[in-house]
C-alpha positions in Angstrom: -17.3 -105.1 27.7 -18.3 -103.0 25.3 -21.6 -100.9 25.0 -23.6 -100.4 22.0 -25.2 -97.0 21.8 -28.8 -97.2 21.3 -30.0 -95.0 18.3 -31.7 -91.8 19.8 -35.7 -91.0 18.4 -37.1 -87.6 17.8 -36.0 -84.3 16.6 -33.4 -81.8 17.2 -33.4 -78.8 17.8 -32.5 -77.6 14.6 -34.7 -79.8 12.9 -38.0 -78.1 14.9 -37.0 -74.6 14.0 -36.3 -74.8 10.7 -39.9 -76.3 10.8 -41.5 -74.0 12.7 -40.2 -71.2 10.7 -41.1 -72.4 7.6 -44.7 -72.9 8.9 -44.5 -69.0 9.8 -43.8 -67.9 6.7 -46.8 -70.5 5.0 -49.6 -68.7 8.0 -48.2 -65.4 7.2 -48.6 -65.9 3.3 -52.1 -67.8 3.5 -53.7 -65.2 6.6 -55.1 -62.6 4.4 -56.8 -64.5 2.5 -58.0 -66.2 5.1 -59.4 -63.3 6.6 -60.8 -62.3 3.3 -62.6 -65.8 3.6 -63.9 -65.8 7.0 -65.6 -62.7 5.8 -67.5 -63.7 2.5 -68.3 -66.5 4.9 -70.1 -64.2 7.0 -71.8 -62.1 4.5 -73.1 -65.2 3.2 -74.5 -66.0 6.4 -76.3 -63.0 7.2 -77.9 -62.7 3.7 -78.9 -66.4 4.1 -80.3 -65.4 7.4 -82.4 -62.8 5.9 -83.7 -64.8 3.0 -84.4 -67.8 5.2 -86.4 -65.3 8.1 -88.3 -63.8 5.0 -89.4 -67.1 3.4 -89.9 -67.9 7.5 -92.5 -65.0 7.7 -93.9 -65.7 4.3 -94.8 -69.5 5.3 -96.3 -68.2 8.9 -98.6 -66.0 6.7 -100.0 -68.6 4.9 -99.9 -71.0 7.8 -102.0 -68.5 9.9 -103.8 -67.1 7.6 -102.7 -63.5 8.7 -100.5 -60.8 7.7 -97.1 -61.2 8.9 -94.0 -58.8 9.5 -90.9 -58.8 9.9 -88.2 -56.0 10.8 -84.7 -56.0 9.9 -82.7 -54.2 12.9 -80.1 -52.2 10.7 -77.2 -51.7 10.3 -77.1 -55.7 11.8 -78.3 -58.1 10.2 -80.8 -59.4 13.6 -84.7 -59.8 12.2 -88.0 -60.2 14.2 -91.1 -62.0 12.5 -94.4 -61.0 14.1 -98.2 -60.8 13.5 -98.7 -57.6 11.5 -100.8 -56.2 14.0 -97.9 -56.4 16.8 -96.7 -52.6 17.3 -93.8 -52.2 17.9 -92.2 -55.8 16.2 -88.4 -55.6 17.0 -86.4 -57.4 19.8 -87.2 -55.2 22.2 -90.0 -57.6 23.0 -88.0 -60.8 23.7 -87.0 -58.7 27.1 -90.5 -58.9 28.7 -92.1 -62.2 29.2 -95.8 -61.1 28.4 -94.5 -59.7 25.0 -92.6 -62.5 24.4 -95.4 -64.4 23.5 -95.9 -62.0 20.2 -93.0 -63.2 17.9 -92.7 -65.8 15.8 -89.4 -65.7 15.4 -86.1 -63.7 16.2 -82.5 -63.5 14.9 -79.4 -61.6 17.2 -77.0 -60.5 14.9 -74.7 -61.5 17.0 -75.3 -65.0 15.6 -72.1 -65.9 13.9 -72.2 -62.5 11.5 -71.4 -59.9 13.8 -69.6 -58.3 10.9 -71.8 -58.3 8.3 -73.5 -54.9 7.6 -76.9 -54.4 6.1 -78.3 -51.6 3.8 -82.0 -51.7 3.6 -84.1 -50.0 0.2 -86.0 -48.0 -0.1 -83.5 -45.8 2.0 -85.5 -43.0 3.4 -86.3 -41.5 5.6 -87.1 -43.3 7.3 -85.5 -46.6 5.7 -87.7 -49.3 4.8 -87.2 -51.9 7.4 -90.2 -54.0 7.6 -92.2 -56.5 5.1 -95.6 -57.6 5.2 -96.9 -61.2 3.9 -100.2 -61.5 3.1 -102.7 -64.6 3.6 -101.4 -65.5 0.3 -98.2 -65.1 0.5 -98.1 -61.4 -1.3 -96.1 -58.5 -0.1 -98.6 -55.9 0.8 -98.5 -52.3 2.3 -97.3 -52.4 5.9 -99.9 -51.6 8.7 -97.9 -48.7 9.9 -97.8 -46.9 6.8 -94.1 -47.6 6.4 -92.3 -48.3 3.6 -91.9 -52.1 2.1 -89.0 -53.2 2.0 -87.8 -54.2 -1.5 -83.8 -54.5 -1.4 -81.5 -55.2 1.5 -77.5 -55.3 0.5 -74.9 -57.3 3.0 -71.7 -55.9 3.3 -68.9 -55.9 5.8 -67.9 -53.2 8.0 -64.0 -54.5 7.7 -63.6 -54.5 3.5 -65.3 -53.1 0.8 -67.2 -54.4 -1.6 -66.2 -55.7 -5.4 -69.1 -53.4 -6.9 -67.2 -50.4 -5.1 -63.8 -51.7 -6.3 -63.0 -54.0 -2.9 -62.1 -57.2 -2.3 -65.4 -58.4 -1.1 -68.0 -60.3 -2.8 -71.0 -58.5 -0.6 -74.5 -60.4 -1.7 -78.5 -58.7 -2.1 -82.2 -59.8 -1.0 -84.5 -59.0 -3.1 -87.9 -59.4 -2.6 -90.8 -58.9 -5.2 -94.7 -58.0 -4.8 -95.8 -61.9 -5.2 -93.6 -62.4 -2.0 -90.8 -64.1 -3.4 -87.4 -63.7 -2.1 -84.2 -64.4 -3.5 -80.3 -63.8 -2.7 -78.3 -62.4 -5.4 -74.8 -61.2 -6.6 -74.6 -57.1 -7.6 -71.4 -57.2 -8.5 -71.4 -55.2 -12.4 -69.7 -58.1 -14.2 -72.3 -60.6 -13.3 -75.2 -60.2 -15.9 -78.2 -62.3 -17.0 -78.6 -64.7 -17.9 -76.5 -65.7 -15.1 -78.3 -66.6 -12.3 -76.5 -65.0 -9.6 -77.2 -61.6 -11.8 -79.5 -59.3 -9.8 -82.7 -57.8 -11.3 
């Protein structure tokens, strides 16, 4: 009696090595850019952040018909939104319970961008880390006699950015006397009328 050999199913050896090599050389080919992605990704994040807590503190102003602050906790990209007459507004006050009550609102910067870098303007000293909203909406003169804060650049502590000749597309907030706030790109070659073009 004779047997018929049943056809075998899978892969050989060969067959898996040759394909995990070739997917070696494709990861080690596509992994810096990757890198360079994951952190535009995060600059992006933390600038949004920013923008989003100061459009946050600009709509509590109005809401509450009462100045509003918020601090930027540089070099991270963490923010604190309190009632302007809070001293001191910062995280510090998230630790107490009794504080606690006295922010609005709080970012860690350990919130998905714990590479991003921030730069705020006017630089100092001291830097300019806080801005007030007005009733209205209006940046006005913060209650401490600090100064506003007009410009904050995102950066990364791992590249540098295409404005300094880097890889990196690092991103601005800018914020104007009537209280609006927007993100931008400083990079030289984008220019108005573009609307990524910084003032």
């Amino acid at each position: 009696m004779l047997r018929t050999r049943t056809r075998q199913r899978g892969f050989t050896l060969v067959e898996v090595l040759v394909t995990l090599a070739v997917l070696g050389v494709l990861l080690s080919l596509g992994a810096p850019s990757l890198a360079e992605w994951l952190q535009a990704q995060q600059i992006r994040a933390a600038t949004e952040a920013i923008v989003n807590g100061m459009q946050v503190a600009r709509a509590e102003a109005i809401r509450r018909n009462l100045t509003v602050r918020m601090v930027l906790e540089p070099p991270t990209s963490g923010w604190t939104i309190c009632e302007a007459t809070v001293a001191p507004c910062d995280s510090t006050l998230l630790a107490d319970p009794v504080t606690a009550k006295n922010v609005i609102q709080s970012r860690s910067p350990q919130e998905g961008t714990s590479n991003a870098i921030v730069t705020p303007t006017p630089a100092g000293p001291p830097p300019a880390i806080a801005v007030t909203f007005s009733p209205l909406g209006s940046v006005v003169a913060n209650s401490d006699g600090s100064a506003v804060l007009t410009r904050v650049d995102v950066g990364s502590t791992t590249g540098t950015c295409q404005a300094d000749g880097g890889p990196m597309r690092c991103l601005r907030v800018v914020v104007t006397g009537g209280g609006s706030v927007r993100m931008c790109d400083p990079t030289p070659g984008i220019v108005a009328p573009d609307p990524r073009a910084c003032p």
